[in-house]
C-alpha positions in Angstrom: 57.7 32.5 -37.6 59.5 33.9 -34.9 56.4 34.0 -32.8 54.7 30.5 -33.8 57.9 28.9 -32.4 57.5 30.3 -29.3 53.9 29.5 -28.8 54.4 26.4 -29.9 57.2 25.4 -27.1 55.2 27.6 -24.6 52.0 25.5 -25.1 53.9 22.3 -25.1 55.7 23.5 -22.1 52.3 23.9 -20.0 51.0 21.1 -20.8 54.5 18.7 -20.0 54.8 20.1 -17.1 50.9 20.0 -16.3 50.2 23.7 -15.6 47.0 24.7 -14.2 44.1 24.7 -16.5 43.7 28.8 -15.7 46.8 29.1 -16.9 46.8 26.9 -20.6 43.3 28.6 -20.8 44.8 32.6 -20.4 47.2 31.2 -23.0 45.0 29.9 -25.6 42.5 32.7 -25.4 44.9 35.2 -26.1 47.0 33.5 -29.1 43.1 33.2 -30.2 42.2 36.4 -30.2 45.8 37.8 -32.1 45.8 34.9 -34.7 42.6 33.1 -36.0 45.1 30.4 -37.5 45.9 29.3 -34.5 42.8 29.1 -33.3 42.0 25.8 -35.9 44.7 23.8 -33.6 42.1 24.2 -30.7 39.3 22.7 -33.0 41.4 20.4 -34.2 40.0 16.6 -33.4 43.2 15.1 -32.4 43.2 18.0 -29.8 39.8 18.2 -28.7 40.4 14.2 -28.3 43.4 15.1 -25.6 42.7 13.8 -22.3 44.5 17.1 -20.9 42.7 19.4 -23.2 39.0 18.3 -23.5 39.3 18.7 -19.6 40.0 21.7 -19.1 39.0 23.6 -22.5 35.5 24.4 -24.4 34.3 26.2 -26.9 31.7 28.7 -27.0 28.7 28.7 -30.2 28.4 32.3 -29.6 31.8 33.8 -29.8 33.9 30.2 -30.3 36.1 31.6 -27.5 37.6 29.0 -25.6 37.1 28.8 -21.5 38.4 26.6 -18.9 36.1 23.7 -16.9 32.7 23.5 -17.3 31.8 26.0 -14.2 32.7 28.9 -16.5 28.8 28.7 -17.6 27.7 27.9 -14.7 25.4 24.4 -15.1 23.7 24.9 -11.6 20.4 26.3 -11.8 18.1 28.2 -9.3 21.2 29.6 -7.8 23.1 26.4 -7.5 27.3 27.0 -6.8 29.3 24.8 -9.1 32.2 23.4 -7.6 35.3 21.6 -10.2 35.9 18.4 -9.9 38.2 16.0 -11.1 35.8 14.1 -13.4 33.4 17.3 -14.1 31.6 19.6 -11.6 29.2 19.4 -8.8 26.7 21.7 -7.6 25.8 23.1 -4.4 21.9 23.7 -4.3 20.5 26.0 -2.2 17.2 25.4 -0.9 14.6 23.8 -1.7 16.4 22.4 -4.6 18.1 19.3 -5.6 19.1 17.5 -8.9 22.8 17.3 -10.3 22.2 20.9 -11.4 19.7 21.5 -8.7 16.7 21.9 -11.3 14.7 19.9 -9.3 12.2 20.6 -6.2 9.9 19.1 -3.7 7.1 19.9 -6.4 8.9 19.0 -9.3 7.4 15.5 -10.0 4.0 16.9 -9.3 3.5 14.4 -6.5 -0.5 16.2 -5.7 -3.1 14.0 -7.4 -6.4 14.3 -8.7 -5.8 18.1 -9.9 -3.9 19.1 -6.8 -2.1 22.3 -6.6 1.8 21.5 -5.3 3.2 24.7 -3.0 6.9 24.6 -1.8 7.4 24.8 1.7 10.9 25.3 3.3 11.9 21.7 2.0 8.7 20.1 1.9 5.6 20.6 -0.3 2.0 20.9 0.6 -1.1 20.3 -1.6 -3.7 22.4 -2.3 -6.7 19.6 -2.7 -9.5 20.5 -5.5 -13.4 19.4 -3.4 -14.0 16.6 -2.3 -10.3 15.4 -2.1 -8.2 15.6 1.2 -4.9 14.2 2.2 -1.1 15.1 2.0 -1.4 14.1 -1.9 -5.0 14.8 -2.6 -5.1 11.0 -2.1 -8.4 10.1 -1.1 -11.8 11.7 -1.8 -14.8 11.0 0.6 -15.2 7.8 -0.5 -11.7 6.1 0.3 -11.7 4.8 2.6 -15.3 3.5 2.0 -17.2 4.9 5.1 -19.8 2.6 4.6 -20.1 -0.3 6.5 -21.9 -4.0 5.6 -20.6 -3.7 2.2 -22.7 -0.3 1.9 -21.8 1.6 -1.8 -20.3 4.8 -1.7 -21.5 8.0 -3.8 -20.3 11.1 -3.7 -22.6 14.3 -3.9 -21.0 17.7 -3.9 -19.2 17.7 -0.6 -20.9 15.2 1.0 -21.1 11.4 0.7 -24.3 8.8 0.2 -24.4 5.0 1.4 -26.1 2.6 -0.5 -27.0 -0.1 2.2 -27.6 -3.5 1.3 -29.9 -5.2 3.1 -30.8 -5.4 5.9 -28.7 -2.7 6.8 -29.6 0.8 7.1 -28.4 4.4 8.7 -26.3 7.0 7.4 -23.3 4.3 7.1 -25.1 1.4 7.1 -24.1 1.2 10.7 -27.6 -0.1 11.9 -28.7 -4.2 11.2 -29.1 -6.7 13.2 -26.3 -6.7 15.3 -26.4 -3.5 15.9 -26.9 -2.5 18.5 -25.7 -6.0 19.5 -28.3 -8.1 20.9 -26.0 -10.8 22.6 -26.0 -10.3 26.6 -22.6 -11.5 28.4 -20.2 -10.5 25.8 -21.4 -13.2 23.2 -20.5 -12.5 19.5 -23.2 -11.3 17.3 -23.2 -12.4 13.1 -25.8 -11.7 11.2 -27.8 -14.3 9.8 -30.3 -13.5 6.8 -32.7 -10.8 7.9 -32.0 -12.0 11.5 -28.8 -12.8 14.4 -26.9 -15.5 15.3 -25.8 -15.4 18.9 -21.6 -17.1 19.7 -22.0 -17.7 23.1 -19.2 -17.5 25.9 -19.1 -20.1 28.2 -20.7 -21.0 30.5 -23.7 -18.5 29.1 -26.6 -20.2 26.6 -29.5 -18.8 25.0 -30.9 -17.2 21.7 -29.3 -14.1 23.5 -26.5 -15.4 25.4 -28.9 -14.7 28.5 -29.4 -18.2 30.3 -26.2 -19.6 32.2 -25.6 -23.2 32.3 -25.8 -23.3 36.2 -28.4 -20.6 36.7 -31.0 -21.0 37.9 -29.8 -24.4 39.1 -30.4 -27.6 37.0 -30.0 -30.0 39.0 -32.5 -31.2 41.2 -32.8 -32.5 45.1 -29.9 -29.7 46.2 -27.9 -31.4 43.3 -24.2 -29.5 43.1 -23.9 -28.1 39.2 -20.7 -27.3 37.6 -20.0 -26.7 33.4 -17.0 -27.0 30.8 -17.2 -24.7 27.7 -20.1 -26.9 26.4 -21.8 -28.4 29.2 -23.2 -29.1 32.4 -23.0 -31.5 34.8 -24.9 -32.6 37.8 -23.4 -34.1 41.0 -26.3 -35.9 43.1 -27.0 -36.3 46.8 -27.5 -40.2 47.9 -29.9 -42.0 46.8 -30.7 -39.5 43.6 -29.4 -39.8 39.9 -29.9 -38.8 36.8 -28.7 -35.7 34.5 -30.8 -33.5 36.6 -30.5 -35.5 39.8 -34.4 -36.2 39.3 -34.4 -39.5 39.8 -34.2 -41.7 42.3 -35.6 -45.9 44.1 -39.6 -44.3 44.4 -39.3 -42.7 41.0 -41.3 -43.8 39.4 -43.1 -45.0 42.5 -42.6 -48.2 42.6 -45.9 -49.2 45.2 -49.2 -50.5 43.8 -52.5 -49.4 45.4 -51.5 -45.5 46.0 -49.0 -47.3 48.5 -46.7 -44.3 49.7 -42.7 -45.1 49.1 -39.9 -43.9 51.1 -36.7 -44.3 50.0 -34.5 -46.7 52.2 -30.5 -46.4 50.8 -30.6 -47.6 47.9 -33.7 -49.3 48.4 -37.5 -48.3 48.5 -40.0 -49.1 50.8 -43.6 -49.3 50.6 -46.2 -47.9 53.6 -49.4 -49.8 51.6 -52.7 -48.8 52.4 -55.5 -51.1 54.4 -56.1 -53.6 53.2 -53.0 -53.7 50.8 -50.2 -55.4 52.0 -46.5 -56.7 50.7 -43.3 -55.5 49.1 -45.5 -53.1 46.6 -48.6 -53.7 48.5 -49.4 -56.2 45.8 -51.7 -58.0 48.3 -54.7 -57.1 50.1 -56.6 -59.1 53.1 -59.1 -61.5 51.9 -58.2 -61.1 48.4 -56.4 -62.1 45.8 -54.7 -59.6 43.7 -54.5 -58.8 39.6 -51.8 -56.5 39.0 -53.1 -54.2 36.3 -49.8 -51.3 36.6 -49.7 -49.7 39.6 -53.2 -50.7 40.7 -54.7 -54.4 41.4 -58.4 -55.8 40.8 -59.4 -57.4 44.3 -61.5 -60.5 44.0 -63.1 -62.3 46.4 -61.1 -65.9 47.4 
């Protein structure tokens, strides 16, 4: 009786005066180990429902000894030092792991696809890729990214790859159609069109090919001056010509009946007739009287 007394006031003594947890665990360990009545205040519910107690105190299953803080059996795995906190423990993972009780690893969440074998590496991982697949995750086989262009389908054979070209595409990628290699001269833009090209000139260049400029050769006619805007060209004419190509001008169409010969006179024409034609066209001719027919006149006698 003697001795429960002075447990008891010892016990309460600790924990008033909030001794260290080493200390109220030495105690209780030992009073468990002389007395095994003693030991049912320990599992008692009230007591394992102490704020005080539950913290620092746990029970084994093997040997229902009681030991102080959680790092006692050590949580932290692979080497892990656990370190007491004030709301539990924390552990100290060595490398390459990680976790709250560093049972983790760079290959832990098997991050190698399609079959791939995961390898630690200092803090990294590397893959081991199963044929045909490459890539830091055994990502992509030889089909991904399709290497076939044009809308070609991919196959894989062994370690190698097919294209299935549509057409009218063909070549080991279904690089080759008909743009390819591009037909369009002067940088023009090629798109296929059917079985055939379509040609996006830029200016000033024109053509089924891009090949014809708009200003060579020259247009414009009769030393005519050409200049273009991204769709067009224009001609600027020498007096007395006109026209889009500066083609025109008073003795075109010749204006002078009878084969008469015109010369151009500012913005006028004049006719040189022929004997024996005569007058402004050389309408007229000596002796006769004229029927215009055209360009050409039916002489009769007056």
């Amino acid at each position: 009786m003697l001795f429960f007394s002075f447990f008891v006031s010892c016990f309460t003594l600790i924990v008033i005066h909030n001794c260290l947890s080493k200390n109220v665990s030495v105690e209780k360990e030992i009073i468990s180990q002389n007395d095994p009545i003693y030991l049912q205040y320990f599992r008692n519910n009230a007591t394992k429902n102490d704020p005080i107690v539950r913290d620092v105190l746990y029970e084994t299953e093997d040997t229902g000894r009681f030991y102080s803080r959680k790092c006692e059996r050590n949580p932290c795995q692979n080497g892990g030092i656990c370190t007491e906190e004030e709301n539990g423990f924390k552990c100290i993972c060595l490398s390459p792991y990680f976790g709250n009780t560093c049972d983790e690893d760079p290959c832990s969440s098997n991050p190698c696809e399609n079959g791939g074998e995961c390898q630690i590496e200092w803090e990294k991982f590397k893959c081991i890729c199963k044929t045909p697949f490459t890539g830091d995750r055994c990502e992509r086989d030889l089909c991904t990214p399709n290497p076939c262009e044009n809308e070609g389908k991919c196959s894989i054979d062994g370690d190698h790859f097919n294209c299935t070209c549509v057409y009218p595409f063909s070549g080991d990628t279904c690089e080759i159609g008909p743009c390819f290699p591009n037909p369009c001269q002067n940088d023009g833009e090629c798109e296929v069109n059917g079985d055939g090209f379509k040609c996006t000139c830029e200016s000033p260049f024109i053509g089924d090919t891009c090949e014809k400029e708009f200003c060579s050769p020259n247009p414009c006619l009769n030393n005519g001056t050409c200049t273009y805007d991204e769709k067009k060209f224009e001609c600027s004419c020498i007096f007395p010509f006109h026209g889009i190509i500066c083609d025109k001008d008073p003795c075109t169409p010749n204006p002078c009946l009878n084969d008469g010969i015109c010369e151009n006179d500012g913005e006028q024409f004049k006719c040189r007739c022929l004997h024996p034609f005569y007058g402004a066209k050389c309408e007229n001719a000596v002796g006769f009287k004229s029927i215009s027919k055209g360009h050409r006149c039916k002489l009769e006698p007056m």
